[in-house]
C-alpha positions as CSV (number, residue, x, y, z in Angstrom):
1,X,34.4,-24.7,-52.6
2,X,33.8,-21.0,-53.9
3,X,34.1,-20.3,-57.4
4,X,36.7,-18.4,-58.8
5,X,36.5,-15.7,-61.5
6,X,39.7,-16.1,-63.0
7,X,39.0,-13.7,-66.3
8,X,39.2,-10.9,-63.3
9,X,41.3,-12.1,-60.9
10,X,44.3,-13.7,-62.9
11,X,44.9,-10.7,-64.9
12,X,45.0,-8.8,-62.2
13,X,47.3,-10.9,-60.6
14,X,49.3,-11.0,-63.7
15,X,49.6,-7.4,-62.7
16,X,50.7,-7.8,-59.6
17,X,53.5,-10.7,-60.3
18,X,54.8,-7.9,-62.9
19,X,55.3,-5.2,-60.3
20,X,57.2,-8.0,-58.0
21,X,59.4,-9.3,-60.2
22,X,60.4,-6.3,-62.1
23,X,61.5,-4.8,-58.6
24,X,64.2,-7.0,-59.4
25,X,65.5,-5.9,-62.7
26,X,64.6,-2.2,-62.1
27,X,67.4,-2.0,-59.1
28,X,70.0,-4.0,-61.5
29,X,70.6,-0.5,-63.4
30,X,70.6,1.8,-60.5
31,X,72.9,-0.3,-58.1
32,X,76.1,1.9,-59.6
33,X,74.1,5.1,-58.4
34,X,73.4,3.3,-55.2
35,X,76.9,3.0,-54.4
36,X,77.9,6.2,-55.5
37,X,75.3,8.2,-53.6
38,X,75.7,6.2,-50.2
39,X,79.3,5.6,-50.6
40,X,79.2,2.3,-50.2
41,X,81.7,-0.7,-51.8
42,X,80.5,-2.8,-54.4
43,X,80.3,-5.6,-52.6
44,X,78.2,-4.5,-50.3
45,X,76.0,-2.8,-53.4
46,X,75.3,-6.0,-54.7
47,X,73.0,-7.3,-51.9
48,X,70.6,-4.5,-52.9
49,X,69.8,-7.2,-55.6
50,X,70.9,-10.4,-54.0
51,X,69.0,-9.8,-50.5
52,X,65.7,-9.2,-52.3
53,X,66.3,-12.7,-54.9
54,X,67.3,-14.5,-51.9
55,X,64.0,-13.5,-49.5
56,X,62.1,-14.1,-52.4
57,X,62.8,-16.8,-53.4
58,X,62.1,-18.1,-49.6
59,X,59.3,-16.6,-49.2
60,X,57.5,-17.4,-52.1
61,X,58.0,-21.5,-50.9
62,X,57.0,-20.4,-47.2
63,X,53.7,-18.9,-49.0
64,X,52.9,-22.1,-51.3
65,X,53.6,-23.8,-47.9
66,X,51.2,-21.8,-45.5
67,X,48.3,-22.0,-47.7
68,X,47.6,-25.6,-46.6
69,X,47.2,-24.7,-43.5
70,X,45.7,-20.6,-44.0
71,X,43.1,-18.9,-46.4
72,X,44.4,-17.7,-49.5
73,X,43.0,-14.3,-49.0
74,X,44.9,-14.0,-45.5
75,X,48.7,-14.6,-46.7
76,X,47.6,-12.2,-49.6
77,X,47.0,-9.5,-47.3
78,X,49.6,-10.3,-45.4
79,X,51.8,-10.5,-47.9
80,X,51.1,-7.3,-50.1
81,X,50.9,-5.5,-47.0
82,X,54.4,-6.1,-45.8
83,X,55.2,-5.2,-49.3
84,X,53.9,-2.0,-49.7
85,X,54.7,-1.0,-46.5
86,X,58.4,-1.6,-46.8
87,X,58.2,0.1,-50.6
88,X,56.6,3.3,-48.6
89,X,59.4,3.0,-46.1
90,X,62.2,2.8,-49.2
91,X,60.9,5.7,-50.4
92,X,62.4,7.1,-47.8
93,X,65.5,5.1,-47.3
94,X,68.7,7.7,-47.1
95,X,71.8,5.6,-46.0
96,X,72.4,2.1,-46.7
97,X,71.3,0.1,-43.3
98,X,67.6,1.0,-44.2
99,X,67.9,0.7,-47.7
100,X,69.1,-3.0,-47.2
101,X,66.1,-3.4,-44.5
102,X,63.4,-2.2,-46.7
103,X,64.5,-4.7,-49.2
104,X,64.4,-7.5,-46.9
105,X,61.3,-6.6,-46.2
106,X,60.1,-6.4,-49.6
107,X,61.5,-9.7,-50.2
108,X,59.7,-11.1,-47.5
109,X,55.8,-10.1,-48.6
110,X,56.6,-10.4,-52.6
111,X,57.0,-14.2,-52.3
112,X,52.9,-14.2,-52.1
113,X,52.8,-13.3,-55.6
114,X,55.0,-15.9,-57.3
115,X,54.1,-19.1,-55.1
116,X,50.0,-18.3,-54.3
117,X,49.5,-17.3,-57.6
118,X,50.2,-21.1,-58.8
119,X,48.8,-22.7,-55.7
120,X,45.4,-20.3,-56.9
121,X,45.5,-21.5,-60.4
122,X,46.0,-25.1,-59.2
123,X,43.2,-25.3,-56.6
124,X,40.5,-23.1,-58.5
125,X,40.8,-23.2,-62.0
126,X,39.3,-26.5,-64.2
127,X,42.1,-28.0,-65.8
128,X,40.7,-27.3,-69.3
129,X,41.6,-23.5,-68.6
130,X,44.4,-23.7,-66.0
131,X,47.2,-23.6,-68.6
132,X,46.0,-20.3,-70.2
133,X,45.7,-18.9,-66.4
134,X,49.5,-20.2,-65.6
135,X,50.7,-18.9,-69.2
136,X,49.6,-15.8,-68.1
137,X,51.6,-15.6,-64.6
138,X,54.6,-16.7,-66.9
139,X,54.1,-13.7,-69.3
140,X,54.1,-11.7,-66.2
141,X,57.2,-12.5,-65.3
142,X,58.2,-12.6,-68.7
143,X,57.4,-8.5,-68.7
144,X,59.2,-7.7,-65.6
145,X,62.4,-9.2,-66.9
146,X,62.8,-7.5,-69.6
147,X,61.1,-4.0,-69.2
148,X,62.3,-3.8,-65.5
149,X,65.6,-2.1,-67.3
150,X,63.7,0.2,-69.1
151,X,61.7,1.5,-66.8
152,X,64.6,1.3,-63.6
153,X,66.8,3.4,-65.9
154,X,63.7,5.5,-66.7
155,X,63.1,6.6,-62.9
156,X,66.1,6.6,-61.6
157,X,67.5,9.2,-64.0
158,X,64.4,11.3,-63.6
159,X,63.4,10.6,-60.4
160,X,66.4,9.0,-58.3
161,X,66.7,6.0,-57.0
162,X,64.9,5.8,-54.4
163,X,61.6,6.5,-57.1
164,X,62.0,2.8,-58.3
165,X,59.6,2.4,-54.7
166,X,56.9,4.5,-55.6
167,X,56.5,1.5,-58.6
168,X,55.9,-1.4,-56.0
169,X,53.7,0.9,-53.8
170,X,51.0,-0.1,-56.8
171,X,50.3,-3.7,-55.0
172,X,48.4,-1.6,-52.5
173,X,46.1,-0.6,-55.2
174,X,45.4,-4.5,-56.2
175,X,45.2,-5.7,-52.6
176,X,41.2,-4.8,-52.0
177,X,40.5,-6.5,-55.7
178,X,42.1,-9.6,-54.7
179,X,40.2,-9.5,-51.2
180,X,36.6,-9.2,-52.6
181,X,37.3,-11.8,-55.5
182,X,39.5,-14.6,-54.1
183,X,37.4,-17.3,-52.6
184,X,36.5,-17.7,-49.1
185,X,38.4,-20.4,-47.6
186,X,38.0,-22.9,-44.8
187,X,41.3,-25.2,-44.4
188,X,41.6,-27.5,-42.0
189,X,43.0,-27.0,-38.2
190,X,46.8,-27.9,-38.7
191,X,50.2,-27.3,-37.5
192,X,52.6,-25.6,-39.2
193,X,56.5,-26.8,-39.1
194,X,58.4,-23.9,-38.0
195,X,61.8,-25.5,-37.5
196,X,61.4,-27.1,-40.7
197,X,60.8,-23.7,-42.4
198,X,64.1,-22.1,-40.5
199,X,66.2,-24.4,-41.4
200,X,65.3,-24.6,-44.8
201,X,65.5,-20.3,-45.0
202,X,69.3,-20.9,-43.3
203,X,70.1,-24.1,-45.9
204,X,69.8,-21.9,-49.0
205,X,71.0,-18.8,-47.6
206,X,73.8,-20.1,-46.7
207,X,74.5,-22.3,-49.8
208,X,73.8,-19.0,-51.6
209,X,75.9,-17.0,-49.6
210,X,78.8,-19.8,-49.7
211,X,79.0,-19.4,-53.7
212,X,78.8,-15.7,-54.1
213,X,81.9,-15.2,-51.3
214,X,83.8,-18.3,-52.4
215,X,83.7,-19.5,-48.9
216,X,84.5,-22.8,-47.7
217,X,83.4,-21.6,-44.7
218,X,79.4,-20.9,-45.4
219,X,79.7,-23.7,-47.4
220,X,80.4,-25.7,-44.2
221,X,77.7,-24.1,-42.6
222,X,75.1,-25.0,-45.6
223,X,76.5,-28.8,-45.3
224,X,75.9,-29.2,-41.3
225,X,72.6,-27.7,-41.6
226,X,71.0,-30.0,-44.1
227,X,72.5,-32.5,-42.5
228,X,70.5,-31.0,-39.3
229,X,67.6,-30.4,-41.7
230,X,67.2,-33.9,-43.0
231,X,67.5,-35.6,-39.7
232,X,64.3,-33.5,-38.7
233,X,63.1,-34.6,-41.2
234,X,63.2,-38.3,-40.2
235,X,62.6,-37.4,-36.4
236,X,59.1,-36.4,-37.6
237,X,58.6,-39.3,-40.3
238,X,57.3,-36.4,-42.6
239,X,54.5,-35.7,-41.2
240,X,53.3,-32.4,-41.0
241,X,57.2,-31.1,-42.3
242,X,57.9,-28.1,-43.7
243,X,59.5,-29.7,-46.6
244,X,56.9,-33.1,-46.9
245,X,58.7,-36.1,-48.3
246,X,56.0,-37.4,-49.6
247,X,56.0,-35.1,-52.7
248,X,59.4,-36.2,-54.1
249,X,57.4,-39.6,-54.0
250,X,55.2,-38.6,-56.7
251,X,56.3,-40.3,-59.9
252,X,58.8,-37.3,-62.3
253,X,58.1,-35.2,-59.8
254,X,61.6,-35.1,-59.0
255,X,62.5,-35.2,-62.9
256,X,60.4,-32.2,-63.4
257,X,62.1,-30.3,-60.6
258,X,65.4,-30.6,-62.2
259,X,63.8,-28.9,-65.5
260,X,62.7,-26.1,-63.8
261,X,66.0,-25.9,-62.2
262,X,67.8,-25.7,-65.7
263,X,65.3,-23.1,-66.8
264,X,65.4,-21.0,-64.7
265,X,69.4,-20.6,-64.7
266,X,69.4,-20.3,-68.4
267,X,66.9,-17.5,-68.1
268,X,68.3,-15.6,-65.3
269,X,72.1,-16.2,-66.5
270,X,71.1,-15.2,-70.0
271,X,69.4,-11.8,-68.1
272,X,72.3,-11.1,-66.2
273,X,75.1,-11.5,-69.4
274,X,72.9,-9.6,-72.4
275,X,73.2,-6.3,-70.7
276,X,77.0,-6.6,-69.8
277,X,77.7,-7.8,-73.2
278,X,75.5,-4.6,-75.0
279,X,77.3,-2.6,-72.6
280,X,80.8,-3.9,-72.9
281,X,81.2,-5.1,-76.0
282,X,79.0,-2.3,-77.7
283,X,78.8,0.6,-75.7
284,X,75.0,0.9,-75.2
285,X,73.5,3.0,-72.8
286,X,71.4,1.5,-70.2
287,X,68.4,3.3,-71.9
288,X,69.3,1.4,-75.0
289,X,70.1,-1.3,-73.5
290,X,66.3,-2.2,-71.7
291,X,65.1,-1.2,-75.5
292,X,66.6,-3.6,-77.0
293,X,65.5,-6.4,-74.6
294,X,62.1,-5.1,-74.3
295,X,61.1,-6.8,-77.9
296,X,61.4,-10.2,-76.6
297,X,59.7,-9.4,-73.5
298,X,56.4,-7.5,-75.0
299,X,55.9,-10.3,-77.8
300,X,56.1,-13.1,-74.6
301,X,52.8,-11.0,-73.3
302,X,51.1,-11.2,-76.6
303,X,51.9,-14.6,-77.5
304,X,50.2,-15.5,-73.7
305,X,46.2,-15.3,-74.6
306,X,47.4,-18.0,-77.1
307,X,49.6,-20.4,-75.5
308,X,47.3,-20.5,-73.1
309,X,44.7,-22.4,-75.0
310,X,47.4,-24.4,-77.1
311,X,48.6,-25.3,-74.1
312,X,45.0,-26.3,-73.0
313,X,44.2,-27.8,-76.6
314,X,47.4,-30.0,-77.1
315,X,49.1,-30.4,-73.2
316,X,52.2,-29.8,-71.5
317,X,54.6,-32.5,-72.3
318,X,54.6,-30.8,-76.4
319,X,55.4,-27.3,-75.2
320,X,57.8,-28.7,-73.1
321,X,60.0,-30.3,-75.9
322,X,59.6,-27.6,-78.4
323,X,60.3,-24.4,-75.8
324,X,63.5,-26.0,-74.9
325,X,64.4,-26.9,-78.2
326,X,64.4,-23.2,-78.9
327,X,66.1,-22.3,-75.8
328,X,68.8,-24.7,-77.1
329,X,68.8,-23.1,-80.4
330,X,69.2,-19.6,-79.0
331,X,71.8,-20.5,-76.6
332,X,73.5,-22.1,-79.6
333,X,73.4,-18.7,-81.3
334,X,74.7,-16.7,-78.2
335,X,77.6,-18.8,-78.0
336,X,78.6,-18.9,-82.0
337,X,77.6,-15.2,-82.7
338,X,77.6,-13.1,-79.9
339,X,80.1,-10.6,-81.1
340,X,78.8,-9.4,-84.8
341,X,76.3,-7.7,-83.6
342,X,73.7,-6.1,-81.0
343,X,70.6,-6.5,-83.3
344,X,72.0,-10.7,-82.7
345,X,70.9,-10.5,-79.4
346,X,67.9,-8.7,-79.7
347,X,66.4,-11.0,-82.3
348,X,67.9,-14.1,-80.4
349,X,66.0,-12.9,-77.2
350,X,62.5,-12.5,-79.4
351,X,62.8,-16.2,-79.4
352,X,63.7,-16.7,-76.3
353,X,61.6,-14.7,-74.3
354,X,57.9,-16.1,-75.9
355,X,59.6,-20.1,-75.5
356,X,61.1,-19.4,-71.9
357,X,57.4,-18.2,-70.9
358,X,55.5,-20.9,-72.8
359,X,57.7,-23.7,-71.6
360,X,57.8,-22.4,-67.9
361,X,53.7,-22.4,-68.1
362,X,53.8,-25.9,-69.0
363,X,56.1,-27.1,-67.1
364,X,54.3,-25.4,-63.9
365,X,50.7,-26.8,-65.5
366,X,52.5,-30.4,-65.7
367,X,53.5,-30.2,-62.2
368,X,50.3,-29.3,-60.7
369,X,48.8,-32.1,-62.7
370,X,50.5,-35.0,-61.2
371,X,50.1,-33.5,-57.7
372,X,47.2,-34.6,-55.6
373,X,45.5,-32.0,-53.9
374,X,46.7,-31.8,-50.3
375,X,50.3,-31.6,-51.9
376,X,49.9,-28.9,-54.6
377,X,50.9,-26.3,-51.7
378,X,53.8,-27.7,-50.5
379,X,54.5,-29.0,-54.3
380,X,54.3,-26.0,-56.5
381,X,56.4,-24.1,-53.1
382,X,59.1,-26.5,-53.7
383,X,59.1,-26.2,-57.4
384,X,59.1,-22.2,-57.2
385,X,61.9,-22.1,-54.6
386,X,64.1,-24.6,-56.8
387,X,63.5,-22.4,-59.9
388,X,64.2,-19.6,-58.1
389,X,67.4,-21.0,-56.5
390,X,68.6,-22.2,-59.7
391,X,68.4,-18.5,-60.9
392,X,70.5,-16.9,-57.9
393,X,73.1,-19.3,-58.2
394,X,73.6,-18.7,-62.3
395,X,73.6,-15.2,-61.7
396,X,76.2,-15.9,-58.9
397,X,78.4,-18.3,-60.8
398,X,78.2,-16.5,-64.3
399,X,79.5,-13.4,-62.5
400,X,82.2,-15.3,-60.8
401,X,83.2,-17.0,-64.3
402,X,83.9,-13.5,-65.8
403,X,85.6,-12.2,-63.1
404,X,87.8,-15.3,-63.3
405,X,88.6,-15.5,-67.1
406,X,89.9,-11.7,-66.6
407,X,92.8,-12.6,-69.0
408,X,91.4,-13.1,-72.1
409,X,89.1,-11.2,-74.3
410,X,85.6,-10.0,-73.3
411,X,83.9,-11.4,-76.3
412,X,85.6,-14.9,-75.6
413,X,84.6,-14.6,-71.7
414,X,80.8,-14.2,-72.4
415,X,81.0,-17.0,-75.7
416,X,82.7,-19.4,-73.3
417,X,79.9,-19.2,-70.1
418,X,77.1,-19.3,-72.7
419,X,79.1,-22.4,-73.8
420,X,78.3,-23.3,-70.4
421,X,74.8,-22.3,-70.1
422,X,74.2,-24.1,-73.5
423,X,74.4,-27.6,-71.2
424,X,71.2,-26.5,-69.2
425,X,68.7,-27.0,-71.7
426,X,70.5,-30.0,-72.7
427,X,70.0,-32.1,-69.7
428,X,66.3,-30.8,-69.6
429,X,65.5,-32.1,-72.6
430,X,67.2,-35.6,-71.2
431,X,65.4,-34.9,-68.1
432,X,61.8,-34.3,-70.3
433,X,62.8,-37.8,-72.9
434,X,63.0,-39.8,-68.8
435,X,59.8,-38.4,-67.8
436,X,57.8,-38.7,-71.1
437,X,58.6,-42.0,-71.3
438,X,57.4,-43.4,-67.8
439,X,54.8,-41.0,-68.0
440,X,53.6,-42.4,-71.1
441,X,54.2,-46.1,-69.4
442,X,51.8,-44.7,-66.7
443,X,49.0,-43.7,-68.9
444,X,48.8,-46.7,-70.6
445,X,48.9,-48.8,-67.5
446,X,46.0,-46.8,-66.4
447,X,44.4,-47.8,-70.0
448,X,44.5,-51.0,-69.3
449,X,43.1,-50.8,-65.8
């Protein structure tokens, strides 16, 4: 196995997660533009954002999936290519049909990013560094999320929408780094499931879809085709499936999976309702608005060098108690205090951001630890595209919940869905106090081995 010089690469590829993600957030504050200067309907506006969360978060599991079967270096290539070649074509983009395309096509290479990135850091790294290198692909997202405003309000009033491309161009720059330093890879002859992957692309597309147009319909659709997906499944006993079985076999691997979930639709929900509520109830501009985030976001990156090695010094399961403890905390805040004040939210979000990162690191560090080595790929994939999920469908629901408490105040609209969102970290702290405890049983079974 080649050695891997993670001081070089994982920063770089810190960089390059930041660029993906943030091509998230940096479209949230242009979509009214968007719609003004194509003429299009709001509806249709908001799968500008939704078409590139939904391809990535597919293709980031088809990624972590692939690179049991490919070399590393190939699906990054691939991957970055497809990527920057749909940002050049953006660029370009003047009506709405090849606006939409370039994003799916974004979508489809920045998925190598999020899910190889872990896969990497599982596979290469020793596990007495791996949870600085994975604390450090957190705080990379961390960033994205909260400077992706600034900077997408930033370009698009200089520059114009269609400037917010030139931005994700920049993985072309990282692409020949990542070639000459990523190790050469020789993985075994194998077949790869391609039914398995389609249907699993159609099941949460269309479960997706069914919740953000209310309909029963889609939601039908979503039902027949797991049903569809899990007798494939069973035809093939697991072997060599797309989705493998065999992983929600390993012990709190499911457990953990149902954390991430909860995290990630705390974190994206909490994203999606601070700017509407500094906007609506205060009347900041979006300039103002991606400054106060940005705090929370830039402390999260210098934290990172150090939760790194506490993660490495003192483990997982500790971080992952006391980051969602303050998630809890925060949420708790948000819901009791919203109103009083803007400063509120940008203090509450300087604790969030740093225990969000920190507890997303460990829980990714904890998961690739109880996976055995021909599983991390289809593992960590699984684990990205629940997170991932879990953050589509919060932003989905928490926009449906406002639309639907139209008749009372704003500030008691926003109070009651972090009321809401205030359950999430509760039942991922339940979920953690199941798993520590057989996991504890475990290690002291293997004591007395």
């Amino acid at each position: 196995m080649d050695n891997l010089n993670d001081r070089i690469v994982m920063p770089v590829w810190m960089l390059g997660l930041f660029v993906v993600v943030m091509n998230t957030t940096m479209f949230n504050v242009s979509v009214p533009s968007i719609i003004n200067d194509l003429g299009i309907t709001s509806d249709l506006g908001s799968w500008i954002v939704s078409s590139y969360s939904i391809g990535y978060a597919l293709s980031t599991v088809i990624y972590s999936r692939l690179s049991d079967i490919a070399p590393i270096r190939r699906l990054v290539a691939i991957g970055l290519l497809i990527l920057g070649l749909s940002s050049v074509l953006g660029i370009f983009a003047h009506n709405f049909a090849l606006l939409l395309t370039a994003r799916i096509l974004q979508s489809a290479g920045a998925g190598t990013m999020a899910g190889l990135g872990l896969v990497l850091a599982s596979r290469y790294i020793p596990v007495e560094r791996r949870g600085r290198a994975i604390s450090m692909i957190a705080a990379g997202s961390a960033m994205a999320f909260g400077l992706g405003p600034i900077v997408g309000g930033v370009i698009s009033e200089y520059f114009g929408w269609n400037g917010l491309f030139v931005v994700t161009c920049l993985v072309l720059a990282i692409l020949p780094v990542l070639l000459k330093l990523l190790p050469k890879e020789n993985p075994q002859p194998a077949s790869f499931d391609y039914w398995g992957a389609a249907w699993t692309v159609i099941n949460a597309t269309s479960l997706l879809i069914a919740v953000t147009q209310q309909s029963f319909i889609w939601l039908l659709v979503s039902v027949i085709t797991i049903v569809i997906h899990v007798l494939h499944i069973r035809k093939a006993k697991g072997n060599g499936t797309f989705v493998n079985p065999e992983v929600f076999r390993q012990p709190g691997y499911i457990r953990l999976l149902v954390v991430g979930f909860c995290l990630l639709i705390i974190n994206l929900g909490n994203l999606f309702l601070m700017p509407l509520v500094l906007a609506n109830l205060f009347h900041k501009s979006e300039m103002l608005i991606g400054f106060l985030i940005a705090p929370g976001a830039i402390l999260s990156a210098v934290l990172t060098p150090f939760v790194g090695r506490w993660l490495d010094r003192y483990g997982n399961v500790r971080f992952l108690f006391i980051g969602t403890a303050v998630l809890t905390a925060v949420m708790a805040l948000f819901m009791t205090a919203l109103g009083s004040s803007p400063f509120v939210i940008m203090c509450g979000y300087l604790l969030f951001s740093p225990a969000f990162s920190a507890t997303l690191a460990s829980l990714n560090n904890q998961t690739s630890s109880i996976l055995p080595r021909h599983l991390i790929g289809s593992g960590m994939g699984m684990m990205q595209l629940i997170q991932f999920f879990g953050g589509s469908l919060s932003v989905a629901i928490c926009g449906l919940l406002l639309h639907k408490m139209n008749s009372i105040t704003l500030e008691h609209a926003y109070n009651h869905v972090y009321q809401l969102l205030f359950i999430c970290p509760i039942i991922a702290i339940a979920m953690l106090g199941w798993y520590y405890s057989s996991y504890r049983r475990r290690v002291q079974a293997q004591k007395l081995v």
